[in-house]
C-alpha positions as CSV (number, residue, x, y, z in Angstrom):
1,X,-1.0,0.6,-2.7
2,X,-1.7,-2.7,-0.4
3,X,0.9,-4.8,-2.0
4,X,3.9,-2.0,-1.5
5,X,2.1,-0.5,1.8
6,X,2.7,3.3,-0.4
7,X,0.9,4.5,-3.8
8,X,1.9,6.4,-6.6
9,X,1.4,10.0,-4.9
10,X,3.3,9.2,-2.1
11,X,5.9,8.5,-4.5
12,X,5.3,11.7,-6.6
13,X,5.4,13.8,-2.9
14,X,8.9,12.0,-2.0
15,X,10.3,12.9,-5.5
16,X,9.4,16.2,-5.2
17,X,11.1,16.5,-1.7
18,X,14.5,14.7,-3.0
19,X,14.4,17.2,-6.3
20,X,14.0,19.8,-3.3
21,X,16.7,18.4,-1.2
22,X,19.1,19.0,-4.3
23,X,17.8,22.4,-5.2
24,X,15.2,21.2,-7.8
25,X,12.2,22.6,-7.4
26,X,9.6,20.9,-9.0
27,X,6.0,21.2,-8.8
28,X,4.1,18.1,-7.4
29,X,2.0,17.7,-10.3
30,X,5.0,17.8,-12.3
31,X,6.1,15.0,-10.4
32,X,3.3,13.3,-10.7
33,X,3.4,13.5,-14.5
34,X,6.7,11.7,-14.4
35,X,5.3,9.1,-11.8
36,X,2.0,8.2,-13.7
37,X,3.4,8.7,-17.0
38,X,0.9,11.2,-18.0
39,X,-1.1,13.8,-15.9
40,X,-2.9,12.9,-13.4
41,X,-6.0,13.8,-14.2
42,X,-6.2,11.6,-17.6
43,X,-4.9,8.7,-16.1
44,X,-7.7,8.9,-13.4
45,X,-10.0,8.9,-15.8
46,X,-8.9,6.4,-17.7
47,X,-7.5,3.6,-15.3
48,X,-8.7,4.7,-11.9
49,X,-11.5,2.1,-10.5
50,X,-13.8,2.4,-7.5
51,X,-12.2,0.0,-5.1
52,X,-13.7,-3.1,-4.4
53,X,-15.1,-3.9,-0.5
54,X,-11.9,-6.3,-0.3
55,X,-9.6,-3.3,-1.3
56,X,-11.2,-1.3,1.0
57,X,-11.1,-3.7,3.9
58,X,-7.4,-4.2,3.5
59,X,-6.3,-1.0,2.9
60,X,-8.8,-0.6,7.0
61,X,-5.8,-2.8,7.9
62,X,-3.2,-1.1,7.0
63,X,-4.7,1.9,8.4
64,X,-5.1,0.7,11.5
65,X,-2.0,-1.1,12.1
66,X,-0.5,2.1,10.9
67,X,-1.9,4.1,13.7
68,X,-1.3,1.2,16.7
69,X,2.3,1.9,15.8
70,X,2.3,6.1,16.0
């Protein structure tokens, strides 16, 4: 998510709203499926890892600059 400034259910939510701007409804864990390759849940337990205080700090940055912008 730090590296592309968006993560993999932002992606999922903004499929979901183009399939919705075409008249395809699609649910959002459906979307995520497609996104993540598999369902969500069993590729958070799998791959998902508690991030790391570097991760954390950055993604703080992001954040932040984020909001000075809004």
């Amino acid at each position: 998510m730090n590296l592309a400034d968006f993560c993999r259910n932002c992606l999922s939510k903004w499929y979901k709203a183009a399939g919705e701007e075409r008249g395809i409804e699609i649910e959002y864990e459906d979307a995520r499926e497609l996104v993540y390759g598999m369902p969500y849940a069993e590729w958070k337990e799998k791959y998902q890892q508690k991030a790391t205080p570097e991760q954390l700090a950055r993604f703080n940055e992001i954040e932040a600059a984020k909001n000075k912008t809004d």
